[in-house]
C-alpha positions as CSV (number, residue, x, y, z in Angstrom):
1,X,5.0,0.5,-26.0
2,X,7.0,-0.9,-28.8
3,X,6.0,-3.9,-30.8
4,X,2.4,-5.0,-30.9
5,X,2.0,-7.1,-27.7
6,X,1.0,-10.7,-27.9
7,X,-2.0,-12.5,-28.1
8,X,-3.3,-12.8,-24.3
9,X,-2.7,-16.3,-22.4
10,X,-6.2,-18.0,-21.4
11,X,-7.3,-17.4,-18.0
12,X,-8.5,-19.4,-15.3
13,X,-10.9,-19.2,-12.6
14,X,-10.8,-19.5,-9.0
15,X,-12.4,-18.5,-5.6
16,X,-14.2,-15.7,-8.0
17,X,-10.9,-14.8,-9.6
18,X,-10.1,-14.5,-13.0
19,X,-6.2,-15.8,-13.0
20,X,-3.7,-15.2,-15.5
21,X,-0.3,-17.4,-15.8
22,X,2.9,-14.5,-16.2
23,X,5.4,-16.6,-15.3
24,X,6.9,-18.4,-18.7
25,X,9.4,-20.3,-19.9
26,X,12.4,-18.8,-21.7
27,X,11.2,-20.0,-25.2
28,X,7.5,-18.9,-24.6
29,X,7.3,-16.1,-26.6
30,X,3.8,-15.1,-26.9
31,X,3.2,-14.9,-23.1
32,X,6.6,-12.5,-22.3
33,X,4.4,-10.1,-23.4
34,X,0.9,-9.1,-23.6
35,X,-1.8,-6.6,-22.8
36,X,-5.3,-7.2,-20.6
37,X,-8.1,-4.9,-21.4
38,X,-11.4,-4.5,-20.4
39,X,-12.8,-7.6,-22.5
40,X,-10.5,-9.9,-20.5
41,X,-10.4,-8.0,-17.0
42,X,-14.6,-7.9,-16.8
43,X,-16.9,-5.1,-16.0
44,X,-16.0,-4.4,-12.4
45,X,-12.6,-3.2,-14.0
46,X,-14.0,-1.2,-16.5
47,X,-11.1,1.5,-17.8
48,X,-8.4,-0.7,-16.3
49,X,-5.8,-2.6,-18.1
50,X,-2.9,-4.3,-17.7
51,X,0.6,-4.8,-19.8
52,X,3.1,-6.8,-19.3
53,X,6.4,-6.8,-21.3
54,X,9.9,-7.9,-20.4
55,X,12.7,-5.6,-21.6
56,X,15.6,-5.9,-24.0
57,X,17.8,-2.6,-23.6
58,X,21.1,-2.9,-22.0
59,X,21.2,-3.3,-18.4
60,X,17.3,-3.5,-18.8
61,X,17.6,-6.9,-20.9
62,X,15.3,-9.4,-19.3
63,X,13.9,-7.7,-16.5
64,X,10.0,-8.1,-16.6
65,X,7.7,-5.2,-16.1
66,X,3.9,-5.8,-14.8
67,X,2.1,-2.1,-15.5
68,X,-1.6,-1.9,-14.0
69,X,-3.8,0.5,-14.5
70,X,-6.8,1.3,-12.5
71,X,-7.9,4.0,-14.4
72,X,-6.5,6.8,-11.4
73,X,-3.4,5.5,-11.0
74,X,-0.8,3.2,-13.0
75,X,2.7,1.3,-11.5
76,X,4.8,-0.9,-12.8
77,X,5.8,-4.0,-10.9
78,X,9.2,-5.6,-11.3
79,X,8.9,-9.5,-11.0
80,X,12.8,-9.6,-11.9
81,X,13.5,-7.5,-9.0
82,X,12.3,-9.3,-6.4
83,X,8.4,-7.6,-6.7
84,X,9.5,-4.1,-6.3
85,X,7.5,-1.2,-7.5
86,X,9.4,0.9,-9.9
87,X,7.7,3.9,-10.1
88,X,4.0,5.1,-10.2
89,X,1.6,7.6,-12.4
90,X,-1.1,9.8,-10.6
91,X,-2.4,11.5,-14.1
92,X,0.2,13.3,-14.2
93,X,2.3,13.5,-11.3
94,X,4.9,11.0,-11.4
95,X,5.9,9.0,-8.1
96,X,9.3,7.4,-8.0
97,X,12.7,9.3,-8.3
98,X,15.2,10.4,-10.7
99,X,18.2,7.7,-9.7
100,X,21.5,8.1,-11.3
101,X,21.3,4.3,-12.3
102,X,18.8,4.2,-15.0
103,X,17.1,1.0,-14.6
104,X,15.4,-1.4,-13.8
105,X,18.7,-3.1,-13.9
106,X,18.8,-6.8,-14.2
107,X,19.9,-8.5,-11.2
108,X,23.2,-10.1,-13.6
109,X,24.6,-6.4,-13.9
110,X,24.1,-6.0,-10.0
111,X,27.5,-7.5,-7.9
112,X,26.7,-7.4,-4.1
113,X,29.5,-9.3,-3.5
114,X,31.9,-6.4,-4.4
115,X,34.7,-5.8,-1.9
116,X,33.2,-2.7,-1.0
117,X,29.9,-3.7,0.4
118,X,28.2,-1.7,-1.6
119,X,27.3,-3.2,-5.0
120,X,23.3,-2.8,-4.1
121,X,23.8,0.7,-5.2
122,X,24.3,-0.3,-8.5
123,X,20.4,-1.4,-8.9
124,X,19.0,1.1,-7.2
125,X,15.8,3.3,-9.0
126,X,12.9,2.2,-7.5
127,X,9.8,4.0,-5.8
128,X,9.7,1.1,-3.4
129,X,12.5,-1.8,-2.8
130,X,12.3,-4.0,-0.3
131,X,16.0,-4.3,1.8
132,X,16.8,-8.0,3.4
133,X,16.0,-10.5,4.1
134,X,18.4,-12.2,5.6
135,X,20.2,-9.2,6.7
136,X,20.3,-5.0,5.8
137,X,22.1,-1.7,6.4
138,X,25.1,-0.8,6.1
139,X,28.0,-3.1,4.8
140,X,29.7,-5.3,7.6
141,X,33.0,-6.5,7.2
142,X,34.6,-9.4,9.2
143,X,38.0,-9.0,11.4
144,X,39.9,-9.6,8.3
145,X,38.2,-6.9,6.4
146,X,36.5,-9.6,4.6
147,X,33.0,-8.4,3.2
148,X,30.3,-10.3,6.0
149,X,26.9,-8.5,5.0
150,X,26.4,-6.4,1.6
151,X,24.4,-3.4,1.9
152,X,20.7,-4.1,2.0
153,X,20.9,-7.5,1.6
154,X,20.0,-9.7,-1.1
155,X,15.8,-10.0,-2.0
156,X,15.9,-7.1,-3.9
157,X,18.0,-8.6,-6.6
158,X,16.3,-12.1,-6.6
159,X,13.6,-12.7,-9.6
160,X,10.3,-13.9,-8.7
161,X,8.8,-17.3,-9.5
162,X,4.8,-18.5,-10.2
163,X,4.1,-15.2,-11.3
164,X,0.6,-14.7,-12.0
165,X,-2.3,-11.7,-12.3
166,X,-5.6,-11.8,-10.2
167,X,-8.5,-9.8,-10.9
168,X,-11.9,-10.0,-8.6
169,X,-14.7,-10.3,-10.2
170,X,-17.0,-8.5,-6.9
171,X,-14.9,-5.6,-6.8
172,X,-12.8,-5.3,-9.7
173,X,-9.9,-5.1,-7.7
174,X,-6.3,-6.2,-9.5
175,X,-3.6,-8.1,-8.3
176,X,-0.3,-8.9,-9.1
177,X,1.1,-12.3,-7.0
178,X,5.1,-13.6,-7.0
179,X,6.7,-16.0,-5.0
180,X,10.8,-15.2,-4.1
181,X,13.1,-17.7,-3.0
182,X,15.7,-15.7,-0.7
183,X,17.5,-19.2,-0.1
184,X,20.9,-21.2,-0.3
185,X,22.7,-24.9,0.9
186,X,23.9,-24.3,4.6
187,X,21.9,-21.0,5.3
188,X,19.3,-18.8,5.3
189,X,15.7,-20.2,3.9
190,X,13.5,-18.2,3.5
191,X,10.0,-17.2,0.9
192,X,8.1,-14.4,0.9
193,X,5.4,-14.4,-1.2
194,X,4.3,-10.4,-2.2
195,X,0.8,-9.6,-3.6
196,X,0.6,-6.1,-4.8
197,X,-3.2,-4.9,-6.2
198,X,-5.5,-1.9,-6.2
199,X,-8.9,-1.0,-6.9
200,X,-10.3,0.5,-10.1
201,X,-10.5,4.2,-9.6
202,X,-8.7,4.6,-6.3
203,X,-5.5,6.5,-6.1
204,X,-4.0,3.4,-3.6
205,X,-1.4,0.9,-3.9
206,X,-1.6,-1.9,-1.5
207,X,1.6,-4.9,-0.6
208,X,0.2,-7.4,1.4
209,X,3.6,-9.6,1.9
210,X,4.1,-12.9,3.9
211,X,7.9,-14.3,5.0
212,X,7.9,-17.8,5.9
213,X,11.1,-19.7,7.6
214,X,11.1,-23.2,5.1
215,X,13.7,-24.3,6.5
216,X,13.6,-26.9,9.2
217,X,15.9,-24.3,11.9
218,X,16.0,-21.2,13.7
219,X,16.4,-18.2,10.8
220,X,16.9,-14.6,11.5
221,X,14.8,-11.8,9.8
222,X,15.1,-8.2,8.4
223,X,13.1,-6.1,6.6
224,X,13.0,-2.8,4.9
225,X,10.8,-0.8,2.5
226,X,12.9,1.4,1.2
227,X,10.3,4.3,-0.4
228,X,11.6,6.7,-2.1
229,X,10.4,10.1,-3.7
230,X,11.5,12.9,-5.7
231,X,10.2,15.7,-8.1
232,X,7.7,16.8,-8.4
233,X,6.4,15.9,-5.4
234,X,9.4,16.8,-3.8
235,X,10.7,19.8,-3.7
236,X,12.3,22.7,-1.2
237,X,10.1,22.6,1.1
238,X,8.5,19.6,1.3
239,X,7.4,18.4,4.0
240,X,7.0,14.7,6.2
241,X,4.0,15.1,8.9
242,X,4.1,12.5,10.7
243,X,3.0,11.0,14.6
244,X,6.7,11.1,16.0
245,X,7.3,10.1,19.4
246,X,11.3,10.2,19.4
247,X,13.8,11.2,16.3
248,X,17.3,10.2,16.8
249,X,20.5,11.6,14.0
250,X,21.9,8.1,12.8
251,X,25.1,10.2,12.7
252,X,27.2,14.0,13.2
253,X,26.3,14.8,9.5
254,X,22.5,14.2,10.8
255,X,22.8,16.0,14.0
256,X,23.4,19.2,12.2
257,X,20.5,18.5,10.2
258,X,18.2,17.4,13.2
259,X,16.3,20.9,13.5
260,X,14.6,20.2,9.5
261,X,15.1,16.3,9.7
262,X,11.1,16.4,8.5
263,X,11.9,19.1,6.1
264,X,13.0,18.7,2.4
265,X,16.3,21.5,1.8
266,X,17.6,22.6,-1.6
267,X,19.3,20.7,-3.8
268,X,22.9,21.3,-3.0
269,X,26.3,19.5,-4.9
270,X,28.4,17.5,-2.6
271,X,25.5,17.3,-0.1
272,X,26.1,14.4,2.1
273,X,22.9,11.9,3.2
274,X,21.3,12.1,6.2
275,X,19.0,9.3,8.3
276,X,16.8,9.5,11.2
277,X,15.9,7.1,13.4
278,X,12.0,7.4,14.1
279,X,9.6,6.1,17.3
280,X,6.2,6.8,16.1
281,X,3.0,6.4,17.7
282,X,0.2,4.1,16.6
283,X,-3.0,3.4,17.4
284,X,-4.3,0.3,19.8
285,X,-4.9,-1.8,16.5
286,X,-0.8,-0.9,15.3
287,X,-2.0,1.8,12.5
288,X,0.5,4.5,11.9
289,X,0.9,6.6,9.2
290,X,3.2,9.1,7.4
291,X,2.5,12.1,4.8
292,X,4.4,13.7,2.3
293,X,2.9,17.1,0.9
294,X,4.5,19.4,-1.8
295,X,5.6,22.4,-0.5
296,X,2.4,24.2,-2.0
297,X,0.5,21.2,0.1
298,X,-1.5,20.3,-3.3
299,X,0.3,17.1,-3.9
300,X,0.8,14.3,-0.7
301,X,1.6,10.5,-0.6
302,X,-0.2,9.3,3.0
303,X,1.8,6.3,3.4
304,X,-0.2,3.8,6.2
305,X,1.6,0.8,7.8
306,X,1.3,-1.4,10.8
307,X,4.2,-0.7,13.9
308,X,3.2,-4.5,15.3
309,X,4.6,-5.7,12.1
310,X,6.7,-2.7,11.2
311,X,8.4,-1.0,14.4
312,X,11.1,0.8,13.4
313,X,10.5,4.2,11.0
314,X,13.7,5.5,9.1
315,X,13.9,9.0,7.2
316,X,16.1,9.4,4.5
317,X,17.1,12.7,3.0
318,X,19.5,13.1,-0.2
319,X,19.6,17.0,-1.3
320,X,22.3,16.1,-3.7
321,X,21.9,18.2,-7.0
322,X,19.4,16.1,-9.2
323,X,21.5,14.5,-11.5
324,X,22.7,12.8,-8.4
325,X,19.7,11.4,-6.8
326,X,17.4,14.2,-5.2
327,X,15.5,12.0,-3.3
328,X,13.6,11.5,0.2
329,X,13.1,7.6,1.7
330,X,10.6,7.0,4.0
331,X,11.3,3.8,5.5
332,X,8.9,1.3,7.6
333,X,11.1,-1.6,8.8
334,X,11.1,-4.5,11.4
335,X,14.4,-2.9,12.5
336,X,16.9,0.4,11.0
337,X,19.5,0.5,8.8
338,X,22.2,-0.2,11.4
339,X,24.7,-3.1,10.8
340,X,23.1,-6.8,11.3
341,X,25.3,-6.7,14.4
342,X,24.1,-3.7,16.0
343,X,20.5,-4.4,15.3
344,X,21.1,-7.7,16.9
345,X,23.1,-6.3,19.8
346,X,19.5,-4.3,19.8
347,X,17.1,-7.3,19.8
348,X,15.9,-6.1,16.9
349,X,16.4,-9.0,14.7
350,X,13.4,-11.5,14.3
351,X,13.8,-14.8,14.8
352,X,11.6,-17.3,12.9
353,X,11.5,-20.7,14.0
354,X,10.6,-23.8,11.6
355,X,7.8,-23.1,9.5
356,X,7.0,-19.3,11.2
357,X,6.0,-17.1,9.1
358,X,5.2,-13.1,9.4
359,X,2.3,-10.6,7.2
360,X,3.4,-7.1,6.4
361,X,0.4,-5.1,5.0
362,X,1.3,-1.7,3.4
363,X,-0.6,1.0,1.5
364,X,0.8,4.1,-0.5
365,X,-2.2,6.7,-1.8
366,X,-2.0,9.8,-3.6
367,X,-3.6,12.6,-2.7
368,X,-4.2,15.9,-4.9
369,X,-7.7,17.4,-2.6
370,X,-6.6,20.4,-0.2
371,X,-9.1,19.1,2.3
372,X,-8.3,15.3,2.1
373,X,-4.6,16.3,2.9
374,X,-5.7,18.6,5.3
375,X,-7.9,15.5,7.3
376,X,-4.8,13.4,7.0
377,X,-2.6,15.5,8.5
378,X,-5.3,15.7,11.6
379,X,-5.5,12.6,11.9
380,X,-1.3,12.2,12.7
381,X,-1.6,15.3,15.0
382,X,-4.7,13.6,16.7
383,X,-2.5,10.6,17.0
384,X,0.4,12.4,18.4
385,X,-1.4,14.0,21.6
C-alpha cells in the first residue's frame, strides 16, 4: 500500500448509517487517504475494511481509488473516473482485464475531442465503465467531417463530487456514494448519482444508479455498462449462457463469427473485434441475466440486470493476443453501440423531460461451486423456453 495511511476522518450518523466524508479539498491531506477497519466499520462488518488512497504515478496522478473489502470479495471504485469499478478480487481470481492502457488514467491525459473520435480508448482498463450519457457508440462525424459525438461519450471521464462511504449498521452492508455532473452552458444537464455496496461475506457487487434531467428542457439519454473480462476467467473456451431471444452480427467481420458469437476463441494477432446485438428474455418483473463460466465451468460471473431499465444486450469479443486486450464485454444498455443517429432513427434514445429521472440496478457475483453454476445456468435455460 505504500505510505502509512492517514488518521481516519470522524464519522457521522444517519438513518442507521455510519457515514464517512471522502470527498476533500485539494490541501486536505489527511483525508486523501486512509484506511477503515473493523473498529470504525462496527460488528456487522466484522473482517471488512476499507482504503482509500488517491494516486501519484504518471498518468495515475490524482485519480482516487475506493477499495472495499467484504471479507469474500474486494474492488476498487474510481471516484475520478466517473464511479467505475476497476477491477475486482475473488480470493484469488482476479476480475477485470489486462488493457493495453495501464491505468486508471486520469481524465487530463484522456482527449475525447481528438479528431479521430476515438480518444476514449485512451482511458480504457476498467472491469466495468459506464458509456454516455449524453450520447455513445461509435464516433459520429458531421457533413464536414467535423467530429459530432466521441466514442462512448463523456461520463466515464468526469470525477465525482460529495463523495462519501456508508456502512449499515443492521446488516453490515458497505456502500460507496458519488454524485457526477455530466453537464455544460447550452446543453445537456444531466446527474447521476451511482451507489455501489456489498455485503460482508457475499461474493456480489451491486450499482444501484439514478440519472436525473436538471435541466429545465427536454434531454436525451444513453447508457452503457461496458463489462469487461479477461484471464483467468476467460479463456478458449469460455463460455456466455445466456436467455437469448434474437442475436444479430453488428457487422461482416461478426457475421463470420455468428456460429461461436457466445463462445470465447483463441487468442489470435491481428484479430479484429466483433459485437452482437442481443434480445433476451426476461421475466414478468424485467429480471434477466447473463453467465460467464471458465471453460473448465469452475469459475463464472452471473451477471443479473433489469431489461425494463436495460433493454438492449451487447456482446463484445476481442481475441487479440493478450498484450493487446484479450477481453470479452458484456454489455446491458438502454440502447447498442450504434451511432447516436442510428439509435435515434431506432427510438431507442430516452428522452427525459424536466426533472425526470431513471434507476438502473445491477449486480455482478462470483461464483466458484459446480452446483451453484450449474443452478444458474438452469435458471437462463428455464427462462429461455
Amino acid at each position: 500500500m505504500g505510505n502509512p495511511l492517514a488518521a481516519v476522518p470522524p464519522p457521522r450518523m444517519k438513518d442507521g448509517h455510519r457515514t464517512w466524508n471522502a470527498s476533500v479539498p485539494a490541501d486536505d491531506v489527511l483525508a486523501k487517504q486512509f484506511r477503515l477497519g473493523p473498529e470504525e466499520l462496527g460488528p456487522k462488518a466484522s473482517g471488512c475494511s476499507v482504503v482509500k488512497q488517491t494516486l501519484q504515478d504518471g498518468i495515475r496522478s490524482g485519480v482516487e481509488t475506493i477499495e472495499i473489502d467484504n471479507g469474500r470479495i474486494r474492488f476498487i471504485v474510481l471516484p475520478t473516473r466517473g464511479m467505475g469499478i476497476w477491477q475486482a478480487h475473488c480470493r484469488d481470481v482476479r476480475l477485470g482485464w489486462d488493457s493495453p492502457v495501464r491505468g486508471p488514467v486520469h481524465p487530463a491525459f484522456v482527449h475525447l475531442d481528438e479528431p479521430s473520435g476515438l480518444g476514449w480508448l485512451a482511458g480504457f482498463d476498467e472491469m466495468l465503465v459506464r458509456c454516455g450519457l449524453e450520447y455513445n457508440g461509435g464516433p459520429e462525424f458531421k457533413d464536414n467531417g467535423v467530429l459530432r459525438y466521441g466514442l462512448h461519450g463523456r461520463i466515464a471521464n468526469i470525477p465525482a463530487q460529495d463523495v462519501t462511504l456508508s456502512v449499515d449498521s443492521e446488516n453490515g452492508s458497505i456502500s460507496v456514494r458519488g454524485v457526477v455532473y455530466e453537464t455544460r452552458l447550452f446543453g445537456t444537464k444531466l446527474r447521476m448519482t451511482s451507489t455501489i455496496g456489498t455485503q460482508p461475506g457475499r461474493a456480489q457487487i451491486t450499482v444501484h444508479d439514478s440519472i436525473e434531467n436538471i435541466s429545465s428542457e427536454l434531454s436525451e439519454l444513453e447508457l452503457i455498462y461496458h463489462t469487461n473480462f479477461g484471464p483467468p476467467l476467460l479463456e478458449p473456451g469460455s463460455t456466455i449462457v445466456a436467455s437469448v431471444k434474437k442475436v444479430i452480427p453488428c457487422d461482416d467481420v461478426a457475421t463470420k463469427g455468428l456460429p461461436s458469437w457466445n463462445i470465447m476463441g483463441k487468442e489470435t494477432a491481428g484479430a479484429k473485434e466483433q459485437c452482437f446485438f442481443c434480445d433476451l428474455s426476461a421475466s414478468d418483473e424485467g429480471r434477466t441475466g447473463v453467465l460467464l463460466r471458465s471453460a473448465d465451468r469452475r469459475k463464472a460471473v452471473y451477471y443479473q440486470f433489469n431489461k425494463k431499465q436495460l433493454p438492449c444486450f451487447t456482446v463484445w469479443k476481442n481475441q487479440q493476443c493478450k498484450p493487446d486486450g484479450y477481453v470479452v464485454g458484456l454489455e446491458p444498455g438502454t440502447n447498442y453501440p450504434n451511432t447516436k443517429s442510428v439509435e435515434k432513427e431506432q427510438g431507442r434514445v430516452i428522452s427525459l423531460a424536466p426533472g425526470e429521472r431513471r434507476a438502473f440496478e445491477l449486480v455482478l457475483e462470483y461464483l466458484d461451486d459446480l452446483d451453484a453454476i450449474g443452478t444458474v445456468e438452469e435458471a437462463i435455460r428455464e427462462m429461455t423456453c
